[in-house]
C-alpha positions in Angstrom: -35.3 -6.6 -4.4 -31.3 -8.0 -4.9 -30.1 -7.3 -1.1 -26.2 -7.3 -0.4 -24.9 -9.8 2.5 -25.8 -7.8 5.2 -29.4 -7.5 4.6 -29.5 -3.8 3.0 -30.6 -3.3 -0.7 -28.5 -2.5 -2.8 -27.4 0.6 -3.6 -28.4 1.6 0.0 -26.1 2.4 2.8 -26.3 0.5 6.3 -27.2 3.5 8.9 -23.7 4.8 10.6 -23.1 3.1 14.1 -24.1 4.8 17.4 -20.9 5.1 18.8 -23.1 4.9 22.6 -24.3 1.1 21.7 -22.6 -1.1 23.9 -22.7 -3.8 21.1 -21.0 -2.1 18.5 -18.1 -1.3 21.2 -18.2 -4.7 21.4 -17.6 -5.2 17.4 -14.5 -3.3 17.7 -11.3 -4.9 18.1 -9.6 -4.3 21.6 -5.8 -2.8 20.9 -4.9 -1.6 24.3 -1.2 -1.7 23.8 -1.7 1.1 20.9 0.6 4.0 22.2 -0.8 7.0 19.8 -2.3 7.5 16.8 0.3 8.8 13.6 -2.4 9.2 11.2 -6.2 8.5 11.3 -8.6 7.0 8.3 -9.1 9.9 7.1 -6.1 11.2 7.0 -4.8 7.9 5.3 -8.0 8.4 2.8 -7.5 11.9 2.0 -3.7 10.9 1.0 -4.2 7.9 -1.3 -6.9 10.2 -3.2 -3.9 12.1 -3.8 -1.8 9.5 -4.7 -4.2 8.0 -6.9 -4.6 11.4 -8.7 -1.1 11.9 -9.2 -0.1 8.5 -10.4 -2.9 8.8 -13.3 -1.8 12.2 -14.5 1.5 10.9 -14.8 0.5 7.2 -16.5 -2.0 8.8 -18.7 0.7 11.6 -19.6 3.2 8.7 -20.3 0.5 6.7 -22.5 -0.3 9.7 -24.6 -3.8 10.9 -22.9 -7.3 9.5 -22.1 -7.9 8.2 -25.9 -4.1 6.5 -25.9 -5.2 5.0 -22.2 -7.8 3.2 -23.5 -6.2 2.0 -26.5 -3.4 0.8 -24.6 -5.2 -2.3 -22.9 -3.2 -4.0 -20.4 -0.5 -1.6 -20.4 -0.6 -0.3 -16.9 0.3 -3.3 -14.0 -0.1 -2.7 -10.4 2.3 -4.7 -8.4 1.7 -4.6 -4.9 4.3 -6.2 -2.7 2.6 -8.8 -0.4 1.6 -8.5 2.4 2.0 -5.7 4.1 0.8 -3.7 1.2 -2.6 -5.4 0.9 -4.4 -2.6 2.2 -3.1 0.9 0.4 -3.5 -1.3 -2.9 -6.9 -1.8 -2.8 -7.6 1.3 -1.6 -4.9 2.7 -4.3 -6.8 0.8 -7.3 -10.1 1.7 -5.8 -8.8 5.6 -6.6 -7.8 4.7 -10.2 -9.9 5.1 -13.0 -7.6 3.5 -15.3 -7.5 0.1 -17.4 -5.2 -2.0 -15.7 -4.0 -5.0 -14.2 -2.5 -7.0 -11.2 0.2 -8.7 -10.5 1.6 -9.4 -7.2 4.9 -10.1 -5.6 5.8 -11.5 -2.2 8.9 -10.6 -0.5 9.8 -10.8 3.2 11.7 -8.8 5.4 10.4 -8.5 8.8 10.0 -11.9 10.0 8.0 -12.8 13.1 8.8 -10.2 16.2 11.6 -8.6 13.9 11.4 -4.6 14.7 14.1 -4.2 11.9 14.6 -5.2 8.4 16.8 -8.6 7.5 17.4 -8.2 4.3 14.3 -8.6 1.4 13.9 -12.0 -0.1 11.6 -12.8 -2.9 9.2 -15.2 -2.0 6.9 -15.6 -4.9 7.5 -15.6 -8.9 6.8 -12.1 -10.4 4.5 -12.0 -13.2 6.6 -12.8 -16.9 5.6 -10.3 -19.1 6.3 -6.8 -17.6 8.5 -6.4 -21.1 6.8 -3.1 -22.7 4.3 -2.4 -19.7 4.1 0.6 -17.1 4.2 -0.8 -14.1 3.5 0.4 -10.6 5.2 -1.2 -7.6 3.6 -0.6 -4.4 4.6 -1.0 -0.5 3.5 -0.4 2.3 6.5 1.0 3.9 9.7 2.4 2.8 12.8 2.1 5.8 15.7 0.1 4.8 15.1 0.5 0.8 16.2 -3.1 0.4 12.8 -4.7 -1.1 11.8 -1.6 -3.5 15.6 -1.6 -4.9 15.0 -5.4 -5.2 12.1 -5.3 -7.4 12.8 -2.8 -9.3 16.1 -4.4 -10.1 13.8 -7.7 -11.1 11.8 -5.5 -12.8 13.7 -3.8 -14.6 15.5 -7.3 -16.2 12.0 -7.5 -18.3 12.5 -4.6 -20.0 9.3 -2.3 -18.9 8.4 0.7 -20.8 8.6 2.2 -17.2 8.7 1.4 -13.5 7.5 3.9 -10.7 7.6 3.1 -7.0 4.4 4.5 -4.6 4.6 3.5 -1.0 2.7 4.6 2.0 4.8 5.2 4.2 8.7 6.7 4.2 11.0 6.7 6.9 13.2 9.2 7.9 16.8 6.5 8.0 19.8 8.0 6.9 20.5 5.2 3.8 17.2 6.1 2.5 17.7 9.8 2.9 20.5 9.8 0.5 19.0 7.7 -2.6 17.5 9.7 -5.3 13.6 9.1 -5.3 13.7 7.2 -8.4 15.6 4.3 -7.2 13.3 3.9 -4.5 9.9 5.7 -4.6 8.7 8.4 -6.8 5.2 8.4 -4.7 5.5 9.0 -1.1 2.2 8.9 1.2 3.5 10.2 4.6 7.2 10.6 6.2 8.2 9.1 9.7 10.5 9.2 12.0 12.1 6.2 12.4 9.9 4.1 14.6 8.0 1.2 14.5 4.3 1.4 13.3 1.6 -0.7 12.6 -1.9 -0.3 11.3 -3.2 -0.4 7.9 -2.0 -3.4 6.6 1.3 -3.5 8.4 2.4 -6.0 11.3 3.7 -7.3 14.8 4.2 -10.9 14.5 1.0 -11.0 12.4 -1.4 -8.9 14.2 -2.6 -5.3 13.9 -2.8 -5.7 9.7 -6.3 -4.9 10.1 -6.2 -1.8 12.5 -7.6 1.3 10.1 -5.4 3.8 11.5 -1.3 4.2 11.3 -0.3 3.7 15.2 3.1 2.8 17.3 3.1 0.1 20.1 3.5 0.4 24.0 6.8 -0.8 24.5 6.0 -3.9 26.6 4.0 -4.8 23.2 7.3 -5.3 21.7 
C-alpha cells in the first residue's frame, strides 16, 4: 500500500491532535510576544474561498465561459509578489479550478525591522510574455500602494489582455483610501487599521511568515 511521508496511506487523514498531549504543545511554535489575534485560519480560509470564487467568475466571464476556459490554454497567469505573498497564493491557486500558470515577481519594501514601507523595488525579472494573457497579481498586503502600482505599471508595458490585483490584506492609509480599486486591487481579503501585522506569510525581520493566523506584536517585539 503507497503511504505518504508521514506514514499514513494515502488517501487517509492523520487522526486530529489532542490538544492535552504535552508533545504536540511541544510541536507548536512558541510566539509569546503575539499581542492579539486579527483573524484566525479559519477565518483566513473561509475568505480566500471567496476570493477564489470571485476571481473565476470574473476570469471565466472575461474568457467567454467554461468551454472558452479550456480552450484558452495558458491564458490565465498568477503572479504572486514574493515573499510575503507565498502563503495566500497557494492557498489562492489551491481554490482555483482553472488552467493556469505561474509566474512570480520579487519586490521589496520592508526591509529588515522596517515597520513602514521604503519605497517598492523590483528585485527579480518578471515573466516576458504577459502580452495577450489575463493576469492576476497577488500580495499579501496592500498599505502604501507603491508595489501593486509598480507592477501593474510593468505589467501593463506587455500589453495583457487584462490585469487584476487580489491582496489579502488592505489597510486603512489615507493615500490608499483615495485611489480607485483598479489601480490598486480589485480583490480585497480583509481591511485594517493601520497597524503592523504579521502571520500568514508576512514578516518581522524574517520571522512569524509561518504563524497560521493574522496577529500584531507586543510592542517590546518591535
Amino acid at each position: 500500500m503507497l503511504c505518504g511521508r508521514i506514514g499514513y496511506p494515502l488517501g487517509m487523514n492523520a487522526p486530529p491532535r489532542d490538544p492535552h498531549d504535552p508533545m504536540a504543545a511541544k510541536a507548536q511554535p512558541p510566539f509569546p510576544e503575539i499581542e492579539r489575534t486579527l483573524y484566525t485560519r479559519e477565518a483566513i480560509a473561509g475568505r480566500v474561498h471567496e476570493l477564489a470564487a470571485m476571481l473565476c467568475e470574473d476570469l471565466r466571464a472575461e474568457l467567454g465561459g467554461d468551454k472558452a476556459c479550456r480552450a484558452e490554454v495558458g491564458k490565465i497567469v498568477i503572479m504572486p509578489i514574493m515573499s510575503g505573498a507565498m502563503v495566500f497564493a497557494a492557498d489562492l491557486l489551491r481554490e482555483m479550478p482553472l488552467k493556469l500558470s505561474l509566474g512570480l515577481v520579487a519586490v521589496s519594501s520592508y526591509p529588515g525591522k522596517s515597520l513602514a514601507s521604503k519605497g517598492a523595488v523590483i528585485s527579480s525579472e518578471l515573466p516576458s510574455d504577459l502580452g495577450g494573457k489575463h493576469v492576476v497579481i497577488v500580495d499579501d498586503i496592500l498599505d502604501s500602494g507603491q508595489t501593486i502600482e509598480l507592477v501593474r505599471q510593468i505589467v501593463g508595458e506587455q500589453k495583457p489582455a487584462s490585469v487584476r490585483a487580489c491582496v489579502m490584506l488592505r489597510k486603512d492609509v489615507p493615500r490608499v483610501a483615495k485611489m480607485p480599486d483598479d489601480q490598486l486591487a480589485e480583490y480585497v481579503g480583509f481591511d485594517i487599521p493601520d497597524e503592523f501585522v504579521v502571520g500568514y506569510g508576512l514578516d518581522y525581520n524574517g520571522y512569524y511568515r509561518n504563524h497560521p493566523e493574522i496577529v500584531t506584536l507586543k510592542r517590546e517585539a518591535l
